[in-house]
MARBAVEX-240842 format. One record per residue (C-alpha): residue in one letter; x, y, z. Coordinates in Angstrom, 2 decimals, always signed. Layout:
# residues N
+------+---------+---------+---------+
! resn !      xx !      yy !      zz !
+------+---------+---------+---------+
!    a !       X !       Y !       Z !
...
+------+---------+---------+---------+
END
This chain:
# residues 274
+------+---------+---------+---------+
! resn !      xx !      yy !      zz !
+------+---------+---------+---------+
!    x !  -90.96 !  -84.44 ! +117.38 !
!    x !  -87.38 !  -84.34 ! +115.87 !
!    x !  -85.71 !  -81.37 ! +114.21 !
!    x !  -85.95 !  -83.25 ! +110.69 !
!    x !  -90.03 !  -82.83 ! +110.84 !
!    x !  -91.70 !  -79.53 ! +109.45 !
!    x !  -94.30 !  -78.37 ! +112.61 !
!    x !  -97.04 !  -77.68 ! +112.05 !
!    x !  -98.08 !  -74.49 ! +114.46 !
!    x ! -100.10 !  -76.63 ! +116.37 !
!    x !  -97.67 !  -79.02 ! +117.05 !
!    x !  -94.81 !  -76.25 ! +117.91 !
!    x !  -97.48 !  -75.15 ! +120.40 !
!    x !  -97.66 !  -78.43 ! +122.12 !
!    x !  -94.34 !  -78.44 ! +122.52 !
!    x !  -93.92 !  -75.09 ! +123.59 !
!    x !  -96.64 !  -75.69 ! +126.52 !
!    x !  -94.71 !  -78.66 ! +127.84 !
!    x !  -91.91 !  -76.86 ! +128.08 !
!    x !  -93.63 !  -73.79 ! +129.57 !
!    x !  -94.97 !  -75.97 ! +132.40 !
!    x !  -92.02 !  -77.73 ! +133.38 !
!    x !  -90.04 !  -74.79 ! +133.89 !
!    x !  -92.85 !  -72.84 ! +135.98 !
!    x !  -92.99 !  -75.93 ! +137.92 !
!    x !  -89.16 !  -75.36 ! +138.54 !
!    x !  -89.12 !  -71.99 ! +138.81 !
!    x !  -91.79 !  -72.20 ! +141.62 !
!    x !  -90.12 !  -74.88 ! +143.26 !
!    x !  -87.10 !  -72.52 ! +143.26 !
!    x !  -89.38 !  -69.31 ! +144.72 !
!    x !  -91.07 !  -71.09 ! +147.02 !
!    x !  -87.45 !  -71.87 ! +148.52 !
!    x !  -86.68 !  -68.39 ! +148.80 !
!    x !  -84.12 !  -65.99 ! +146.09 !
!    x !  -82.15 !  -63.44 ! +145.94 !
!    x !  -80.81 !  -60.89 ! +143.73 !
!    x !  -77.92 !  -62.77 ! +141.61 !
!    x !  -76.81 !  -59.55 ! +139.58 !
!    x !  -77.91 !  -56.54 ! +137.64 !
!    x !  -78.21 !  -55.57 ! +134.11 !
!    x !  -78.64 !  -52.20 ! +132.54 !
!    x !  -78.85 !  -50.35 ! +136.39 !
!    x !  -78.77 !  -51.18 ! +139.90 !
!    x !  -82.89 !  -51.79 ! +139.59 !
!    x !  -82.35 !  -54.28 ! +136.65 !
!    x !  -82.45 !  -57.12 ! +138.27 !
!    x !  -81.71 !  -60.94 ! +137.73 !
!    x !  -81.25 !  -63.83 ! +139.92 !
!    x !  -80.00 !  -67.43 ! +140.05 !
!    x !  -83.49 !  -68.43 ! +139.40 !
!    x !  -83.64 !  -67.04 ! +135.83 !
!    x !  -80.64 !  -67.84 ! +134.68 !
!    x !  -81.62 !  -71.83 ! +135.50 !
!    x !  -84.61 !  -71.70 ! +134.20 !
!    x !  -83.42 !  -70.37 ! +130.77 !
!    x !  -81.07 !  -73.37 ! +131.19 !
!    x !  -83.53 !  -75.79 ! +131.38 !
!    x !  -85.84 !  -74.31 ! +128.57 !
!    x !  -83.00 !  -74.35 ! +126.14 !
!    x !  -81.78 !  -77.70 ! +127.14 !
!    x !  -85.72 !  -79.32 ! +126.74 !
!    x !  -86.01 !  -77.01 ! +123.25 !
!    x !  -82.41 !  -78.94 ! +122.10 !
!    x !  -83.50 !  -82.06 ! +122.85 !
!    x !  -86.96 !  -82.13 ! +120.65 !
!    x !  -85.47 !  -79.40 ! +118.19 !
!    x !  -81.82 !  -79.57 ! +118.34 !
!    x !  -81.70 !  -77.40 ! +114.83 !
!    x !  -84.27 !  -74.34 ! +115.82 !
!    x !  -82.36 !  -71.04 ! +117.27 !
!    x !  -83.02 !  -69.48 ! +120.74 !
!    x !  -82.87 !  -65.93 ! +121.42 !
!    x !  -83.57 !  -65.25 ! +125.30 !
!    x !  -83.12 !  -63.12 ! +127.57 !
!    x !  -80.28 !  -64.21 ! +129.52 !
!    x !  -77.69 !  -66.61 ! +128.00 !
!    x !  -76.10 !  -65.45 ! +124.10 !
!    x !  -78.38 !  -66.46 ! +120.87 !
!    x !  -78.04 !  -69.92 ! +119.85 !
!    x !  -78.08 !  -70.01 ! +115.89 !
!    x !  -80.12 !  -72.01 ! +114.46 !
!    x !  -80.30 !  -73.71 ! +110.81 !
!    x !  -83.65 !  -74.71 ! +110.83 !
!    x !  -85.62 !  -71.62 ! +110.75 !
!    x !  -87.60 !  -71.31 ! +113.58 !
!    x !  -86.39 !  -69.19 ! +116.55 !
!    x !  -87.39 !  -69.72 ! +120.36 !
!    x !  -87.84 !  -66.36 ! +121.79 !
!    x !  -87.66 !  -67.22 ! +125.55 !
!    x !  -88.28 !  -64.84 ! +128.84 !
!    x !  -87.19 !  -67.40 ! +131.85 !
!    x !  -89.04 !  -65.01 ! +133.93 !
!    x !  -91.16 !  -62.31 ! +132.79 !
!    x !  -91.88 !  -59.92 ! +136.02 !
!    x !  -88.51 !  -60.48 ! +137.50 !
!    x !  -88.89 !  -57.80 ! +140.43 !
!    x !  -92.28 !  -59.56 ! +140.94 !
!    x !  -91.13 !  -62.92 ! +141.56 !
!    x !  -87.96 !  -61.29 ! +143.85 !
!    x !  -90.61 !  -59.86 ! +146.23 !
!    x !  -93.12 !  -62.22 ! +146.28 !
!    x !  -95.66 !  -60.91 ! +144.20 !
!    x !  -98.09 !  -63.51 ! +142.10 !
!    x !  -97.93 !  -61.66 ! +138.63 !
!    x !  -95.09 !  -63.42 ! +137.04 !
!    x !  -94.73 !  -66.04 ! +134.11 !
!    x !  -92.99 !  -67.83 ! +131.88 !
!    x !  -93.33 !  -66.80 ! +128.02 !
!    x !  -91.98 !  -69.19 ! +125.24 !
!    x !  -92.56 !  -68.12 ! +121.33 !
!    x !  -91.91 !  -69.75 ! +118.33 !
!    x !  -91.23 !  -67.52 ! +115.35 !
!    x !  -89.58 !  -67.84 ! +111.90 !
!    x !  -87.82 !  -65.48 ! +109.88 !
!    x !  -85.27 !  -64.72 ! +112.46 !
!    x !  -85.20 !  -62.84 ! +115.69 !
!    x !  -86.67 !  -59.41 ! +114.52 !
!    x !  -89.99 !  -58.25 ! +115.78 !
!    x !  -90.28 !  -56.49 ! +112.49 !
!    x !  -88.96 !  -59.60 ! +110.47 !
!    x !  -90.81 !  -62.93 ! +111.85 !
!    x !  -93.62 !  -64.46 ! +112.30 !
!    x !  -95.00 !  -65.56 ! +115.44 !
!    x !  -95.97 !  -69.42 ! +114.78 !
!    x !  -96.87 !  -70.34 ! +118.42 !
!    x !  -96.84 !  -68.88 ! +121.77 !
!    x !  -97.84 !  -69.79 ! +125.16 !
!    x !  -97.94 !  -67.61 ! +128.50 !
!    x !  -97.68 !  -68.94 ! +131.94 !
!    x !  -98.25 !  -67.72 ! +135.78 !
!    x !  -96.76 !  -70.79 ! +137.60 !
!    x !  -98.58 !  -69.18 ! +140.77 !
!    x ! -102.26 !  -68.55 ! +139.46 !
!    x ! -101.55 !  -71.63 ! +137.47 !
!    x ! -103.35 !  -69.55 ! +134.20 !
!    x ! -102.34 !  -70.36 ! +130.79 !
!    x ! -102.36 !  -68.00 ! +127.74 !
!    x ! -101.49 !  -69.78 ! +124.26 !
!    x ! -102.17 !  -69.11 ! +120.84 !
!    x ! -101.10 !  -70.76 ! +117.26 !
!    x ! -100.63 !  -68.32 ! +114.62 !
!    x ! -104.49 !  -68.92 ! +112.86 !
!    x ! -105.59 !  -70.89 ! +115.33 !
!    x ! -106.98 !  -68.37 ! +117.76 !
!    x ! -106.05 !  -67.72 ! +121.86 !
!    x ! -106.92 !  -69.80 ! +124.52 !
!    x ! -106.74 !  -70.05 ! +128.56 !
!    x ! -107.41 !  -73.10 ! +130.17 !
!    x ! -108.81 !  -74.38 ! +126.71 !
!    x ! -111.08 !  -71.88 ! +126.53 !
!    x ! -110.96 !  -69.30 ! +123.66 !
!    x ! -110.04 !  -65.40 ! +124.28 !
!    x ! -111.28 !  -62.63 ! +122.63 !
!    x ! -110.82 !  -59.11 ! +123.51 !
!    x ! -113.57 !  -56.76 ! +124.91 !
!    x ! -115.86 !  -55.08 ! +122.76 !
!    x ! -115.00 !  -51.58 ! +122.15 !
!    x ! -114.96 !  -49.05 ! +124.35 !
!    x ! -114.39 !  -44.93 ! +124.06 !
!    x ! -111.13 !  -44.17 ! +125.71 !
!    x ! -112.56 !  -41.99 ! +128.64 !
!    x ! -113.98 !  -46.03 ! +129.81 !
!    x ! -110.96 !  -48.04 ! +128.53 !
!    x ! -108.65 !  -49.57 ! +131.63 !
!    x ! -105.28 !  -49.38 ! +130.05 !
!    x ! -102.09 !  -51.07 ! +131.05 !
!    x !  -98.53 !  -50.12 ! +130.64 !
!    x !  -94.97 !  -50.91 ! +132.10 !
!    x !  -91.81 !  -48.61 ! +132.84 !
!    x !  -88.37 !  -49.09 ! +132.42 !
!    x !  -85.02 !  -49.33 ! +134.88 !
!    x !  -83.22 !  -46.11 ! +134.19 !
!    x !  -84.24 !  -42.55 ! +135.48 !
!    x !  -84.12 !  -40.91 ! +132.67 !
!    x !  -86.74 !  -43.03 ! +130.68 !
!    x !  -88.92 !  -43.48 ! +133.92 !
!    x !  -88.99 !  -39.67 ! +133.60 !
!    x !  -90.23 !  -39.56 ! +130.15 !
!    x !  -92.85 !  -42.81 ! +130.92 !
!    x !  -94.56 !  -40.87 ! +133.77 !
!    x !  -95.13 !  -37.78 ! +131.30 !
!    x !  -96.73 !  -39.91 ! +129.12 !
!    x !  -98.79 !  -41.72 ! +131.70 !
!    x !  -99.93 !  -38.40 ! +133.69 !
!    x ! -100.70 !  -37.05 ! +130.18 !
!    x ! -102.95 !  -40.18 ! +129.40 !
!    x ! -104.44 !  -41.05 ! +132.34 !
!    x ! -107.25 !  -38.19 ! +132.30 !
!    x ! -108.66 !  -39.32 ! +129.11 !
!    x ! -108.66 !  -42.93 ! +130.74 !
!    x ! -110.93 !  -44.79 ! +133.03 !
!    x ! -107.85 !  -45.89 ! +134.60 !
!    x ! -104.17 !  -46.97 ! +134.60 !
!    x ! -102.87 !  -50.39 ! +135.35 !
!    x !  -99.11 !  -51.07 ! +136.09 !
!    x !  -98.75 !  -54.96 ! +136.55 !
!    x !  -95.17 !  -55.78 ! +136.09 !
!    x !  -95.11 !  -58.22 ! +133.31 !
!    x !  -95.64 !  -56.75 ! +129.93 !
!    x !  -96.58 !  -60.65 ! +129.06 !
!    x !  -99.39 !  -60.97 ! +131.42 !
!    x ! -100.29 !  -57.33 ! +130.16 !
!    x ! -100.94 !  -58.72 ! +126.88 !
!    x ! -102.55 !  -61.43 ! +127.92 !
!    x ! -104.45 !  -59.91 ! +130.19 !
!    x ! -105.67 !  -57.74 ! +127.28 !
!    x ! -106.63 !  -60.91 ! +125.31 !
!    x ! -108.65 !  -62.22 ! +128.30 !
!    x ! -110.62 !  -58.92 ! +128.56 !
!    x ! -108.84 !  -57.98 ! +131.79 !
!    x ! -107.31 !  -54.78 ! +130.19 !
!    x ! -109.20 !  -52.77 ! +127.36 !
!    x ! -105.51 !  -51.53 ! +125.69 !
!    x ! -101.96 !  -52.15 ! +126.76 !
!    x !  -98.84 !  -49.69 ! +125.81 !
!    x !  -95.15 !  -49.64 ! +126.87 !
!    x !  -91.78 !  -48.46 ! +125.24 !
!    x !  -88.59 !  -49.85 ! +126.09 !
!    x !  -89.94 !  -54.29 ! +125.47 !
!    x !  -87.17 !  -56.34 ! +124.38 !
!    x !  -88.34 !  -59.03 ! +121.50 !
!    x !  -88.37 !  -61.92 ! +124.65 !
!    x !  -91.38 !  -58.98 ! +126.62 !
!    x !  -93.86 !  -59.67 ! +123.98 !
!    x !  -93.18 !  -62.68 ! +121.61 !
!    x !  -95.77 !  -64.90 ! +123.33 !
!    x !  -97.97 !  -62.42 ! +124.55 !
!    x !  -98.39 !  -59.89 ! +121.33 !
!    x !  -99.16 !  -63.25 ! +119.28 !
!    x ! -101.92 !  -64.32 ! +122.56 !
!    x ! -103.39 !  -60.82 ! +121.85 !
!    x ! -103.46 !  -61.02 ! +117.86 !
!    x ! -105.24 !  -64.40 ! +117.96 !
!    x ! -107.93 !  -62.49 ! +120.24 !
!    x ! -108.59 !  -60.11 ! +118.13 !
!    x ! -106.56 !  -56.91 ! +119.27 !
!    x ! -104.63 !  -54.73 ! +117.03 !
!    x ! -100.53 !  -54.61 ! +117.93 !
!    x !  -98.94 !  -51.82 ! +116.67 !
!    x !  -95.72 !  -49.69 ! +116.75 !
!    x !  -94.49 !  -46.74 ! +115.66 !
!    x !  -96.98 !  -44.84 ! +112.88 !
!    x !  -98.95 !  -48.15 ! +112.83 !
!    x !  -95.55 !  -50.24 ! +112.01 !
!    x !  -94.83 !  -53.75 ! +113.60 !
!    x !  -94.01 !  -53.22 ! +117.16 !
!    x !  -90.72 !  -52.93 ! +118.69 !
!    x !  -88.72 !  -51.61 ! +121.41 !
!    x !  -89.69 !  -48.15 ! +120.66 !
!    x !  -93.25 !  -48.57 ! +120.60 !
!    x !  -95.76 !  -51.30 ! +121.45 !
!    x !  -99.55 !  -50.61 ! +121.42 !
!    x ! -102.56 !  -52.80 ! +121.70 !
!    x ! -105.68 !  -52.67 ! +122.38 !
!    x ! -109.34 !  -54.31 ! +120.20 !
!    x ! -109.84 !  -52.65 ! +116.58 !
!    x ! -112.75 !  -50.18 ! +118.01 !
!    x ! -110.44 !  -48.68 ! +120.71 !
!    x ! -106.74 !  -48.96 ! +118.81 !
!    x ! -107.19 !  -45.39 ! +116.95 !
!    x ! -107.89 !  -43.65 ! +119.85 !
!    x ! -105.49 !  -44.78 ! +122.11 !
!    x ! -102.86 !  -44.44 ! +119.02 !
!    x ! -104.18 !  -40.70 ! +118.80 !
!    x ! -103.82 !  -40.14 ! +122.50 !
!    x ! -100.73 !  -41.47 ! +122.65 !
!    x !  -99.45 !  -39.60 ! +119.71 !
!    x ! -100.43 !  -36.48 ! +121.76 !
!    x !  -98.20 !  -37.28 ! +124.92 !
!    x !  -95.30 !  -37.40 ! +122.54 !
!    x !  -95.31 !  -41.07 ! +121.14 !
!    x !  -94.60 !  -42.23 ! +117.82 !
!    x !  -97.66 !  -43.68 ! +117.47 !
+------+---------+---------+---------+
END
């Protein structure tokens, strides 16, 4: 595939999945070797290390050699603009504090979008999921459904709230950790129960697979829930933000079309926009 050739969603999903692999092969390689903490971001809990930041590296490098004219907006190195339309939206490591301690709930999510970085702007054309432990992964092609191991995904059937399992994810800083566990302790009567994973992209995809009922969280950044929010379209869940808007960093809620109100409505009573 060269830059000159207009992808198909298919084909941006092959590529996508090639480069997903190598770099959970990498980043494995790297983990099984042992890390440590390299630097922090937004506090002393936000947390990156060496492994990240190389495995962003080789990501971009692999995207510029197939599609040397396509943007990438990740998490950890500045924007590379693009001419061609199409925007990578990369998360090196999604479940950073995770893979740090050792725990097997961490992946690699790669999107492919165009009309720019925006949640509220593109369009997710391809996106693909992986847990380089487990060895699971999610994709999806914008029409052409969510799969896992070639098989197709579809969320569960509905469920009333007071049965749903519902995931969610908190942020770094005390102050919004405050306002997350309000919102959770206010929820989690109405619930069957409350899942915190660590990776808002295996949340998704989880979700898609019928491992979660509904998934919320405030705070993503675009690189959370590129992949993952397209994985859990293509299986038939409802993503939502704020008052039923696209989803963004104030507001991300999904969850199948039978159980989406009602979580939207219980939410909306904890103190969410939703």
């Amino acid at each position: 595939m060269t830059s000159a050739a207009v992808p198909s969603p298919a084909e941006l999903l092959g590529l996508a999945r090639d480069i997903a692999v190598r770099a959970g092969e990498q980043a494995l390689a790297a983990r099984r070797e042992g890390v440590s903490v390299a630097a922090t971001k937004s506090t002393p809990l936000d947390i990156v290390t060496a492994v990240d930041r190389d495995t962003e590296a080789l990501i971009r490098a692999l995207i510029a050699e197939e599609r040397p004219d396509d943007g990438v907006f990740g998490e950890e190195d500045a924007a590379r603009i693009g001419t061609s339309g199409l925007e990578w939206i990369v998360d090196p490591i999604d479940g950073t504090v995770n893979f740090l301690y050792g725990i097997p709930n961490w992946a690699i999510s790669i999107a492919v979008v165009s009309g720019g970085a925006d949640p509220a702007e593109w369009t997710a054309l391809a996106g693909v999921v992986v847990n380089p432990v487990s060895g699971e992964l999610f994709e999806a092609s914008n029409g052409g459904g969510a799969r896992l191991a070639g098989a197709k995904l579809r969320v569960n059937d509905p469920v009333p709230l007071s049965r749903a399992l519902i995931g969610t994810g908190f942020g770094y800083a005390a102050e919004v950790r405050r306002a997350q566990g309000a919102v959770a302790a206010a929820l989690l009567p109405g619930i069957r129960d409350l899942r915190r994973l660590g990776s808002a992209a295996l949340d998704l995809c989880a979700l898609a697979a019928g491992r979660l009922d509904g998934f919320y969280e405030t705070g993503l950044n675009p690189w959370d829930h590129a992949a993952g929010a397209l994985i859990a379209r293509e299986a038939g869940a409802l993503v939502t933000g704020p008052g039923c808007g696209r989803e963004s960093s104030e507001l991300l809620v999904a969850a199948g079309p039978g159980l989406a109100p009602e979580l939207r409505a219980a939410l909306a009573a904890a103190g969410l926009p939703a």
